[in-house]
N, C-alpha and C positions, 0 to 999 in steps of 0.2 A: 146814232153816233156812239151810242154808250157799247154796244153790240161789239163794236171793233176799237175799245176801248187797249190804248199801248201799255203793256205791262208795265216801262219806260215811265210813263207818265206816273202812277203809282210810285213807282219808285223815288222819282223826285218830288212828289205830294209829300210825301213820309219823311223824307230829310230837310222836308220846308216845315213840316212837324218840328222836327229834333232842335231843330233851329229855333222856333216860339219855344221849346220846352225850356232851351238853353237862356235865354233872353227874359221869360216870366222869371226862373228861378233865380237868374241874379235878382232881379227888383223883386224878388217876395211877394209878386202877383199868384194867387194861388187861382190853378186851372187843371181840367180833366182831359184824360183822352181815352177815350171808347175805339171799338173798334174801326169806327167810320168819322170819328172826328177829333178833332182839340178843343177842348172848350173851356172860354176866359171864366173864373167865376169870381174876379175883381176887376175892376177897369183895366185894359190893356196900356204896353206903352207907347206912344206913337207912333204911327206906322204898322202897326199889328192889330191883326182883326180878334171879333170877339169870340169868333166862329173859324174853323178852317174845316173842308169836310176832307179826308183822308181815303176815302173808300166811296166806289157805287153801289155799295150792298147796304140792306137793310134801310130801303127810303124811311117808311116809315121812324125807324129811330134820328134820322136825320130830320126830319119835318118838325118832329115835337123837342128835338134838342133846340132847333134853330127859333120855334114859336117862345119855348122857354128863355133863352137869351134875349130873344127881338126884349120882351118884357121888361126883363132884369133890365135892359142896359138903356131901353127907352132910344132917347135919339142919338145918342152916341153909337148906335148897335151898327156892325160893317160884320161882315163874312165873307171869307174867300171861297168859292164855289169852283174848285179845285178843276173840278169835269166839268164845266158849263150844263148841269144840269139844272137850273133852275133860273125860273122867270122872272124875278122881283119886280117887274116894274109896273103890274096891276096891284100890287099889295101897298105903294106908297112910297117904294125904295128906289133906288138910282143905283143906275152900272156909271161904278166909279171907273173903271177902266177895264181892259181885257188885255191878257199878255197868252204866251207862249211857252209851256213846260218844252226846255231844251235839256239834250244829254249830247257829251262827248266821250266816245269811249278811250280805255286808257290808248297813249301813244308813246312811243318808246321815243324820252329825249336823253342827250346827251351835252355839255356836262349835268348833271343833277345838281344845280346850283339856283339859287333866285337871280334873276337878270339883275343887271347890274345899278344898284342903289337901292333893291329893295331888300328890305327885311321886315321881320317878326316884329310886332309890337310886343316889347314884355316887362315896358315900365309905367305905374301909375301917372305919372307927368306925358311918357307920350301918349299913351291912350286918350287923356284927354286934349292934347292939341290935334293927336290924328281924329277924333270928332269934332272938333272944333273946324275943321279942314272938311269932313264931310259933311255938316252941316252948312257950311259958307258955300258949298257945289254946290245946293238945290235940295237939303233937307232939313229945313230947317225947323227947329224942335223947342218947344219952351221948359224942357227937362233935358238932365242927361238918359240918354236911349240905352248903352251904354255901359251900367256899372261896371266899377273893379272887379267885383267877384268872377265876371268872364274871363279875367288873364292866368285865371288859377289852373281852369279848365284843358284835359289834356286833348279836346274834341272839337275846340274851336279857338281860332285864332285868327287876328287883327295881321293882315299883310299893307306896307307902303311902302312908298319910295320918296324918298327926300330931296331937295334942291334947295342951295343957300337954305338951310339948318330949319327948313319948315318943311310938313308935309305936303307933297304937291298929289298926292294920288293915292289912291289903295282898293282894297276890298276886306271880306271877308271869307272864311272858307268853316265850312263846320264837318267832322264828319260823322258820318251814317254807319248803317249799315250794308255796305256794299258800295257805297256812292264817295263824296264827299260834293258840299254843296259851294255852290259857288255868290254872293250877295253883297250889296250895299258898295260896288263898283262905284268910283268916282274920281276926277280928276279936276283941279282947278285951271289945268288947261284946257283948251278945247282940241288941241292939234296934237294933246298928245296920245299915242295908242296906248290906251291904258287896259282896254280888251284885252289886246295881245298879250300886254305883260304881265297880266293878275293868270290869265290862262298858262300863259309858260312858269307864274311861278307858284302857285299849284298841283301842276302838272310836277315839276321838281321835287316838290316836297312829298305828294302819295303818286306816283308812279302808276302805281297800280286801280288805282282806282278809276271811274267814269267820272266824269265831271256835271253832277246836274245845276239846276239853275230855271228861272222865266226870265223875260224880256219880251218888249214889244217893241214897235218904231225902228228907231237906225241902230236902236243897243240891237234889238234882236237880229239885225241884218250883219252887223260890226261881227256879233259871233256865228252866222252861218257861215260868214266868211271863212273863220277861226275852226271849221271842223263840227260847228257841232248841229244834230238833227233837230226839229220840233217836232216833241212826242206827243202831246197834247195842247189841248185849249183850257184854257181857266177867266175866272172873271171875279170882281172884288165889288159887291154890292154896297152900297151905304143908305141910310135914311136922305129924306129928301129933309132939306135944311127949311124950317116955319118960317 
């Protein structure tokens, strides 16, 4: 499998990178990245591993980076195993789930505007009701995920769309180098296509760029629909719970 390994895929591994770099440095989590991994060296924030492997080269430094964290981090310990190359579940661990690295390349739209009601997040009070909205979806978190320091940032930004003067929807968008990343998609509807609209407003704002992103289930089918390829496979291990 690793043999016909998608450049693609790499590519969106590395802006799922840029993405934890953005996300540690607000909360003042200090962590490393080599040239095959990220690596937490404080507790991560919710939702984020402690481990992400970046690259198929160099196993070996991947084995003893990940042996060294397993340690550190005891049962807390999770890594995203970016290429599914690795088998944790003779060592004691659990596949917490498996998704799909997707890319959309750019598409020429017209007007270059955000569809209509979405905008930028760029005020400390909405930032936190627009988490407060994606945590009430289905992620729900006993910290803020979050910090302000993110809205300062010219590389990532907070997109949603409002109804009756709350937030009903949004994502995230970070960008890379060459990419820009697509995450944390959510909607307190269920009927509303919020796929479509985090994509076209995206899409608006870098034009030029590919759109990468994972998903599994009906998210990843919502966006086959939407244009975009599955370049690879990945997997997010975790300790098995005592």
């Amino acid at each position: 499998m690793l043999d016909h390994l998608d450049p693609r895929a790499l590519m969106a591994a590395s802006n799922n990178a840029d993405l934890y770099a953005a996300v540690f440095g607000a909360h003042r989590v200090s962590y490393r990245r080599t040239p095959f991994c990220f690596v937490a060296e404080d507790q991560p924030p919710p939702y984020y591993a402690c481990l992400t492997t970046t690259s198929v080269e160099d196993a070996e430094g991947q084995d003893s980076e990940i042996a060294v964290a397993r340690q550190r981090f005891g049962k807390s310990f999770g890594f995203k195993d970016s290429f599914c190359r690795y088998d944790m579940s003779e060592t004691g661990m659990r596949l917490l789930f498996t998704a799909s690295w997707i890319l959309r390349p750019p598409v020429p739209y017209e007007p270059k505007q955000l569809p209509q009601g979405w905008a930028k997040v760029d005020q400390v009070d909405e930032l936190v009701a627009w988490e407060d909205a994606w945590q009430a979806s289905g992620s729900p978190a006993s910290q803020r995920v979050f910090p302000i320091p993110l809205l300062g940032r010219e590389d990532f930004f907070f997109l949603g769309c409002k109804a009756e003067g709350r937030w009903l929807a949004g994502c995230i968008a970070n960008l890379s180098h060459g990419s820009v990343g697509l995450s944390n998609v959510f909607s307190r509807d269920p009927d509303y296509p919020v796929h479509r609209f985090a994509v076209e407003a995206l899409t608006a704002l870098v034009p030029e760029l590919p759109i990468v992103g994972y998903d599994s289930g009906a998210d990843l089918q919502s966006m086959l629909s939407l244009g975009f390829s599955p370049v690879g496979d990945l997997r997010v291990w975790v300790e098995e719970e005592s």
